[in-house]
Structures are given as C-alpha cells and as structure tokens.
LONU-426278 format. One record per residue (C-alpha): residue in one letter; x, z, y. Coordinates in steps of 0.1 Angstrom, whole numbers, plus 5000, padded with zeros to 4 digits. Each point is the difference from the previous one (the first is absolute). Layout:
aXZY;...
***
This chain:
x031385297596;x500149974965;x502350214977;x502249754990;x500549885035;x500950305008;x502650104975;x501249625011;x500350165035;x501450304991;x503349804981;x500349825031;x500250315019;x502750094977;x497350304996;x500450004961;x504249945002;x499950335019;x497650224975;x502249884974;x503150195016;x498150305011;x499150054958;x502949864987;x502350245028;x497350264987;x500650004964;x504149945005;x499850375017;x498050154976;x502549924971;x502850075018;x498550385010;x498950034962;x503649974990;x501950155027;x497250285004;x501750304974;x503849915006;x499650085034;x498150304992;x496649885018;x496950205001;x497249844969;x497849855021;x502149815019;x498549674983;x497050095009;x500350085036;x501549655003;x497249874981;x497250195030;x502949865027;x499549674985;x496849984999;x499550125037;x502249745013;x498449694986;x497049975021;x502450065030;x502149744982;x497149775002;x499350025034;x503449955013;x500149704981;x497249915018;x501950115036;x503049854998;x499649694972;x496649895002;x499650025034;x503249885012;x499549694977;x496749915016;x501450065033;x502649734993;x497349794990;x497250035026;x499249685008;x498350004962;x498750345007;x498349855027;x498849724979;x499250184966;x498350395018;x497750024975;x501950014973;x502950195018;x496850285006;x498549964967;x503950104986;x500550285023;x496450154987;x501149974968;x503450105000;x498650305015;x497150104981;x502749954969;x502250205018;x497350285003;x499449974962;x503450074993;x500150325021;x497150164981;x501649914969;x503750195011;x498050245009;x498050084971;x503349964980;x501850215026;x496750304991;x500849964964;x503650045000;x499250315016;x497550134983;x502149944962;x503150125017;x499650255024;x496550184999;x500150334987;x499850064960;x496250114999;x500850284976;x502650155021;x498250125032;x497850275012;x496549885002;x499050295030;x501250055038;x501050375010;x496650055006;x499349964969;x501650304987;x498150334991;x502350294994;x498250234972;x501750325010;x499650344973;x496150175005;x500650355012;x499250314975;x498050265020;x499350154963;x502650265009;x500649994964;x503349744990;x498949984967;x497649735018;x502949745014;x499449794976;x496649925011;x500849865032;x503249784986;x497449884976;x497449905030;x502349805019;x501449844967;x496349894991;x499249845034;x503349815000;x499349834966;x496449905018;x501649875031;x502849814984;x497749844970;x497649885025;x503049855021;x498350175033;x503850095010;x503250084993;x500450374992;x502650245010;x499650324976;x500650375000;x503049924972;x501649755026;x499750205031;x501750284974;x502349784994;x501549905036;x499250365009;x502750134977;x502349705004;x499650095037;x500650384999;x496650085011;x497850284991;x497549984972;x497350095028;x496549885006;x501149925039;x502949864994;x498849744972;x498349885028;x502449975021;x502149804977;x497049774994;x500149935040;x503549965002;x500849844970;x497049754989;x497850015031;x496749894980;x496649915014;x497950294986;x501050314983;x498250214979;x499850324997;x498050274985;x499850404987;x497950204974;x498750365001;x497950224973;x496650165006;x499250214970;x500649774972;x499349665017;x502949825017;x499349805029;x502149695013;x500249895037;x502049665010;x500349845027;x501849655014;x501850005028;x502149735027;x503249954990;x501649905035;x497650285025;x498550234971;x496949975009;x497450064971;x498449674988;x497750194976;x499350314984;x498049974968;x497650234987;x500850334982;x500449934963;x498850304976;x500250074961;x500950274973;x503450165003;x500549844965;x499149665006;x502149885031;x499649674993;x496649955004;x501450095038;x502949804999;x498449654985;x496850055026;x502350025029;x502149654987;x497149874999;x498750095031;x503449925014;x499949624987;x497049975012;x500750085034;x503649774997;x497949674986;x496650045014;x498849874967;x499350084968;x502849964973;x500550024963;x502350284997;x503349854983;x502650315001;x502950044980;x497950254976;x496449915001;x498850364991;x501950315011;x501950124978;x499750344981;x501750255029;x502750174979;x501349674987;x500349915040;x501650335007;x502649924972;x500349665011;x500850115033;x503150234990;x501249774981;x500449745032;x501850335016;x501950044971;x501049654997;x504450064998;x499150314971;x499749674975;x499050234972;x497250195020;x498949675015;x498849874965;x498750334989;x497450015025;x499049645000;x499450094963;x498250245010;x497749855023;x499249754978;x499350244974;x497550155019;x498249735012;x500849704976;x497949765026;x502550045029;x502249665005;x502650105025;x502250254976;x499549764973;x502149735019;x502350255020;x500650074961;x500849634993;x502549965030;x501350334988;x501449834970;x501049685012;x502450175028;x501050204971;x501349644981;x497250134973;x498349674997;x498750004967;x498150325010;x498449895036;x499149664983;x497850204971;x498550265032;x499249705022;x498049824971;x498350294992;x498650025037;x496749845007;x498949955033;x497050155005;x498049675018;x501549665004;x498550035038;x502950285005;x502549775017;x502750285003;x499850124965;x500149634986;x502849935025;x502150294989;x499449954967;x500749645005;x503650075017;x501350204968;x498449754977;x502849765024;x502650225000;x500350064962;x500049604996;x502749995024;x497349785026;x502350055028;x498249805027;x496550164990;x501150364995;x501249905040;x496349885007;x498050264984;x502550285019;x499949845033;x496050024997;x500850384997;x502349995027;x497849815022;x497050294996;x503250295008;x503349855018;x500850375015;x500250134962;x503650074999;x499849914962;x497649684998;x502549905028;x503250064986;x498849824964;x498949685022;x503349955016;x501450054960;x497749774989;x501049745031;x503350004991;x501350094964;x496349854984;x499749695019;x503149955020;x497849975034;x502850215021;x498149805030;x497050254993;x502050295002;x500150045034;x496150015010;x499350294974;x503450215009;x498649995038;x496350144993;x501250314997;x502150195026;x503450174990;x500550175033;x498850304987;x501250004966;x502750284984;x501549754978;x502450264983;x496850154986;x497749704996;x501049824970;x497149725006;x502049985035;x503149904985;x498749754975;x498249815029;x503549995020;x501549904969;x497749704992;x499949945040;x503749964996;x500749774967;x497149785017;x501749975033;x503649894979;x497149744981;x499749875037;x503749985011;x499050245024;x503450234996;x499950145034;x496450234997;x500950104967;x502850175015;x498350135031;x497650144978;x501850124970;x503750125020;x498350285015;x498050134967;x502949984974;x501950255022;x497150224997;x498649984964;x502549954970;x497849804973;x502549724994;x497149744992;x499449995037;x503549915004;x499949664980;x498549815027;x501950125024;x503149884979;x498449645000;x499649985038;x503150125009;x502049784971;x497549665010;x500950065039;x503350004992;x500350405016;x502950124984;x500350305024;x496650104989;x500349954964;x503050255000;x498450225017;x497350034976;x502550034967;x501450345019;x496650125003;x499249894959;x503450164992;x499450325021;x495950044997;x499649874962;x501150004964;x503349814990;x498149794975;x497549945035;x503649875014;x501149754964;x496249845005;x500749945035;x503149834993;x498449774972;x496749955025;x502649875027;x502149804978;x497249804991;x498349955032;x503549845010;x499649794968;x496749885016;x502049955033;x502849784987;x502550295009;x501850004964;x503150155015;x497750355019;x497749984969;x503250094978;x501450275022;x496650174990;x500049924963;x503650094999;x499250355015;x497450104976;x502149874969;x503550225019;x497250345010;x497750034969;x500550294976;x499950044963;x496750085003;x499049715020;x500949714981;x497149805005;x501449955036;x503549924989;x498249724976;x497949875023;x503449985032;x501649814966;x497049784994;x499749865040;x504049975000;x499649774970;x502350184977;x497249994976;x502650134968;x500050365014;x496349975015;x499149934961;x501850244989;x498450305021;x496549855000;x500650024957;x500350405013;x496550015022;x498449774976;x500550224972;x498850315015;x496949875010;x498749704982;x496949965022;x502349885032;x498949695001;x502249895031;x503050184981;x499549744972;x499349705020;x503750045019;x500950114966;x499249664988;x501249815032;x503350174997;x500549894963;x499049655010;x502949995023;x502350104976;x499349794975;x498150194973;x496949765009;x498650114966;x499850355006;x498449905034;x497149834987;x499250274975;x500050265028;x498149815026;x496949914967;x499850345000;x497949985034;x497549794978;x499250244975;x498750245028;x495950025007;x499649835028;x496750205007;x500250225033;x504249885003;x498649825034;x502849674994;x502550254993;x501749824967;x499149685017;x502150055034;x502950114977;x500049744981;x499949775031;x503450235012;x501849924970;x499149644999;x500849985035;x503450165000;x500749774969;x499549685024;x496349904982;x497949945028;x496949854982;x500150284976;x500450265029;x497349845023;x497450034970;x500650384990;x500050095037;x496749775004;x498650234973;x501550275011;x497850015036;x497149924984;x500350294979;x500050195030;x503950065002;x500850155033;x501449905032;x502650265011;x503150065016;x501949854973;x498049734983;x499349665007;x501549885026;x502450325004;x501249954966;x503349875000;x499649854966;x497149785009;x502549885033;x500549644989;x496349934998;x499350115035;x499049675012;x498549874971;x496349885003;x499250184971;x501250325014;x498949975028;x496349934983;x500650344981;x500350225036;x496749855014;x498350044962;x497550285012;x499749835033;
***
C-alpha cells in the first residue's frame, strides 16, 4: 500500500479526525494549566508533568483508536474486508509499524524531559559511595616531647591535599573529626576520634599512623585500616629522616600512600606543590585555631607568609580575610598579586578563580568554582555552610539547599556553641520559606530559638509562622523576642512582620505591626518610628525623621532612598530627584548592585515599572543579593511580582 492510499484510508477510518482531537484536547489543557497553574498555588512543574502524561498516553491513544474505531468500522463492513484482505493487512502492518514509530519517539521525548528537568545538577552531588571515604585521623606522637604535635597535624594535613588533588576519595580530616568531636561533647582523645569516625562518617578505610625518635632521626609508621571490621588493609614501610627535616618523611609516605590508593603513577597536583617552610605552617596552623581572635588570625597569616613567601594557602586565607571584612579594595590588590605557582594546579587556579568571581560580583560562577571545593570536602562544616549561602542568597537555587544541608549530620552538634551550626540552620530555614515549605521550618527552628537567643535565627521562623497563617505561634515567638532579646531586636520584628503581611495582602495585620513600632520606639530609636511611618504611608512624619537618620550618617544609603520616596509622596518631587541622583555619584566598584537595587525601590514605590525592572536587572547582575528581604520579599517591588521581567530577574543566575 502506497502512502497516499494510506493516509486516504486513514480519513476514512476517521483515523486523522481523531488525532486531531487528541492534539487539539492536548494543547487546550496545556494553556489552561499555564494560566490557572500559580493562582491555584500549583507546584512549577506542573506543565511539565502534563507534558510526560501526554506524551505517554498518545501511543495508547493510537491503539485504542485502532480497538474501538478502526476495527469496529471494518467489522461493520466485512463483506469488503472479505473482498479487499490485502489491503485491509497491508493497513494494519502499517498502522502498526507507525504506531511503533511513534512510541520510540514519546519515549525519547519522555528521556529528555527527564533528563533537562529532573536529573540531578551535576555540580551538586557527591561523586563517591560510603566506601569511598577515608578518614585521615591525627598521627600519634610517641616523641614524648609536645613540642613535636605539630609534626603529626602536618602529616595527615600533607596526605589529605594528595588524596583530594588526585580525586582518589573524599577525605574526612583530623580538623573535621575535631570539629564534630567538640560539637558532640567528646573527648579530644586518640580512641575516641575513632570512634566518632565510626559512628559518625562510617568511611571505607581509615588511616592512621604514629611517630617516635631514635637519637636524632624520627621515624614514621602508618598504616590503613577497614573501616566497617578494622581489619588492617596495609601497613607501609617505616619512613626515616633527620629530626630537622620531617618532611622528607611526611611527602615520602604521601607518596607511597597515593601510590598504593591509584595503583599508578600520578603527577602530584597538591594544593602547595612544594612543602612549605615549617614555621610558616606552624603559624598557619594557629592561625586556623585562632580563627574568632580576628586580629591574631591576620598576624600569623602575615607571618607565615613572611617566612616562606612561596606558600599559597595564607596568601588567599589573607584575601577572604578582607573580603569578609567588606575591605574590598584591599583583597582585590592581595589576590592580583598571587600567582599560581603552575597552571596544572587545578585547586590553586580554582581558588584563585572563585575570588577573581566574587570581587566581579559573578554570582553563578563564584557558586561553580565553590561547589568544585565542596564536592572534594562536603563534611567541612565551613565549605558546607558557604555552599548553601552561595545556593541561596548568590544564585537564588533554594532547591539546592537541601542536598548540601543533609551531607552533614546535626545530631551531634551543640548548636549554642557552634556558630557554623547555626548559620547552616539559618540558611536551611530561609530556603525551606523559598519553598513554601512552612511546616519543617518550624519543626526545625521552634525547638532551637528556645534554646539559643541570636535573633537572626528567628527571622525565618517569623516567615513560616506568618505564611502558614499560625498566629498562635507567631505570638509566641514575640514573648520569647521581648523576654530573650533587645527592645530594638523587638521594633525590627515588628517592621519584619509588617512587611511580610504586606507581601501577604494582610494590610489591615501588617498595620497593627507598623503601628506598634511607630507607638513602642524611643527617642533613641527613631529610625524605627520612621520606618512604622513610612509602611503606614504617612510619608510627612517618615520624611521628617528620616531628615534626622539621614543627617547623622550620610552613607545610609537605604535611609536616603526612603528619604527620597517619602518626599516624592509629599510632593517635594524636586527634592526627591536630587536625593535619589545621589546614588549615581557613588563608585559602583565592589557596591555588588547596591545603588542599582535602590534605585529600582524608589522607582518602584513611585509606580515606574520600566525604570524599576532595569535598575533591579542591573542590580542582580552586579551580584546584589537574594535575602530575606529583597526581591521577591520586598514589598516595594510587590506590584511587579508577576511580571515577565521579574520573574526573568529571579532565574538570572540560573
């Protein structure tokens, strides 16, 4: 049967009348999900689950057109069936082998879907099973002498860099095991790191190892041992050198440690290609143990790069050191003066790439040069605490948030002393409210404020209870705030809450709140009176006590821009302009969108939604980040919620 007679056949079958419904049904659904989809507060994907559903139920669609239309029409005319079977054979083979054709093509599309959609992110994942894991736990000082710790902190420090450079495993170190020991109230023992390692991490190999002096030569012995039935895999030859050069010792045994681990030979690509001098790592060392003594901690990276001028890890702990510190103009001028000692070194150039992307205000590379970091050490209470940062308030990826927060194990965590601890509950919690997911941010967070008193933990806890409508909860929390913290801790709470019920359409609860802090705030806490005044649209006395603020401190920028909003609304549209050009005349160098988001405030609140949508368009690809109260939890930017270009501007890192 030729194709034309076949497509004749298939309109007489009314084969073609019913494919046209099937797609034109198909398409009617899919704009009528599209647009119903958000107002009926649908998960995203919702389009594109129909889409997979769709295409699974065509080739069934097919074939029951076949069953019941097809059939039943040549039933009705059998005595031409009986006539014509060849050609009634030669349709069903086709039909069928068209039919086939199509289900390797929904298929494929089905794959695809899939695959864009709902595949893991590459970047975000951890590339090794548990058995993957070696624990590197401290080498044992049988010196009898203390003055000689350092040598074994610096032994298991050296074989990490090997083993994580050469991507043999992922590494659990002495300075994590430390870390969960102390979090966990255990006892800085030998015996019990181990014990935490088995508890805790339960890696595939652990190594371990000790040291002892004979005369003036110091010998190393190491062995590697079972993780699940301690059984020793392998014990590697004595290693011997001069009581002054314990390096020689310590890079022979890496070596011989790789070696074993890859069973070939490797270019060695550690973090520092040639040990460094070993005072500069005994000051580098402090200063990691001195990290919260700010001043101390920079002293002794100076230090250590004094003495050995070579060694690359101080030099960019020194960088980060200044760009936490908001000193950007300094860590820009350190970071250009670092030079990586090969271009083979991928961690060096990837570190040195991340602050290049940091200080530009890359957002969504800073996130992939991290993430390459985190992917090499996702127990490292630190590398994992800066992803889930970087997930949410970088690249607004709250979705992300989740699968790093879970690679490492709270259970045994003191949060009241673990500041790190905190920060990842924190993040956990704003990405969770990201989500809609109200309900775990209180199960997590309801227990922990009662505990701890830092009041930042306590703004996402104010978001779930407000967005789920818990009204019992929310009070609950203000008596804690009002018993456990500061009054002006209280008068932020109050404007915090007022505006999330902006962002709720509650105009009449949002008040109450803005009323309070304008009724509660002291002479000496204008700035909350102005603000309550500001959000209750009396914009004459909000002028007037943002004149106040503005005036004793110039550089508040977000004083001036409701400065400038507020004198808009009164009129004196002059004066508004002037104030708001001001933001114009600042160097936009290392401000990270910060005059550019203001600006899209003000032209927002003034009702100019091109203007608005352009500064805030700048403003994220400066780097401006996504927190608790920008974007799309900024009650000024409300009206342009649904906007395509907003929306555009929340997925611009994406």
């Amino acid at each position: 049967m030729k194709s034309k007679e076949f497509l004749k056949e298939c309109k007489d079958r009314e084969v073609v009348k019913l494919l046209s419904v099937y797609v034109v049904s198909s398409w009617v659904l899919l704009q009528v999900l599209t647009l119903i989809q958000q107002p009926l507060g649908l998960p995203e994907r919702s389009v594109t689950f129909l889409i997979i559903i769709l295409f699974i139920c065509f080739p069934i669609y097919i074939f029951l057109i076949w069953k019941f239309s097809v059939v039943k029409i040549s039933k009705d005319k059998s005595l031409i069936i009986e006539k014509e079977s060849k050609k009634i054979t030669s349709f069903k083979k086709i039909y069928f082998t068209g039919l086939s054709f199509v289900i390797f093509l929904c298929a494929l599309s089905v794959l695809f879907i899939f695959q864009n959609n709902f595949a893991e992110a590459g970047i975000i994942k951890i590339e090794h099973d548990e058995r993957d894991k070696i624990a590197v736990l401290r080498f044992g000082n049988n010196t009898g002498d203390q003055k000689y710790d350092i040598i074994g902190k610096m032994a298991a420090d050296w074989i990490i860099h090997g083993i994580t450079e050469n991507q043999v495993a992922q590494v659990i170190s002495p300075e994590i095991i430390s870390e969960y020991s102390s979090a966990a109230g255990f006892d800085n023992k030998m015996g019990d790191d181990q014990k935490m390692v088995e508890k805790y991490f339960k890696p595939g190999k652990i190594i371990t190892g000790n040291y002892y002096l004979n005369g003036e030569e110091l010998y190393f012995q190491c062995s590697l041992i079972e993780g699940g039935n301690k059984d020793i895999i392998m014990s590697f030859k004595d290693n011997e050198c001069s009581l002054d050069m314990p390096l020689n010792c310590i890079e022979d045994l890496k070596q011989v440690i790789l070696t074993y681990l890859t069973t070939q030979e490797r270019p060695e690509l550690s973090l520092q290609e040639q040990p460094p001098k070993f005072e500069a790592y005994q000051h580098l060392l402090n200063a990691k143990s001195n990290f919260g003594d700010v001043k101390l901690y920079l002293d002794l990276l100076n230090k250590a790069i004094a003495i050995d001028s070579t060694y690359f890890e101080p030099k960019v702990l020194r960088v980060a050191y200044y760009y936490n510190q908001g000193e950007y103009t300094k860590a820009d001028s350190l970071r250009n003066l670092i030079v990586p000692h090969s271009i083979n070194n991928s961690r060096q150039m990837n570190l040195l790439n991340m602050y290049n992307y940091l200080l530009e205000g890359n957002n969504k590379k800073v996130y992939n040069t991290l993430l390459k970091e985190y992917n090499i050490a996702p127990f490292d209470l630190q590398t994992n605490s800066s992803a889930m940062v970087l997930a949410l308030q970088f690249v607004n990826r709250p979705e992300d948030v989740a699968a790093i927060y879970n690679a490492v194990d709270m259970t045994p965590m003191d949060v009241e002393s673990c500041r790190i601890c905190k920060d990842r509950y924190y993040i956990n919690g704003l990405a969770n409210v990201a989500l809609k997911k109200h309900k775990d941010v209180i199960k997590l967070l309801s227990p922990l404020v009662d505990q701890v008193d830092d009041m930042y933990l306590k703004k996402p806890l104010m978001s779930a209870y407000a967005r789920s409508r818990d009204s019992i909860g929310l009070h609950k929390l203000l008596a804690n705030i009002a018993l456990k913290n500061d009054h002006k801790s209280l008068l932020s709470s109050y404007i915090y809450l007022g505006k999330e019920y902006l962002l709720l359409n509650e105009q009449a609860i949002a008040n109450s709140y803005f009323t309070k802090s304008v009724e509660e705030a002291g002479e000496q806490e204008s700035n909350f009176k102005a603000l309550g005044y500001f959000y209750l649209k009396n914009f004459k006395d909000a002028e007037t006590l943002f004149k106040n603020v503005s005036n004793k401190d110039p550089k508040d920028l977000e004083t001036l821009t409701k400065l400038a909003i507020s004198n808009y609304n009164i009129g004196k549209t002059n004066q508004a302009e002037i104030l708001i050009s001001k933001l114009d005349t600042i160097d936009a160098k290392y401000q990270f969108g910060t005059p550019a988001y203001l600006k899209a405030q003000y032209y927002g609140a003034i009702g100019d939604e091109t203007k608005s949508m352009n500064y805030l368009l700048k403003a994220v690809s400066d780097g401006y980040y996504f927190t608790s109260e920008s974007y799309e939890n900024d009650p000024l930017l409300k009206p342009f919620f649904k906007t395509n270009a907003f929306k555009n501007i929340l997925t611009y890192w994406h």
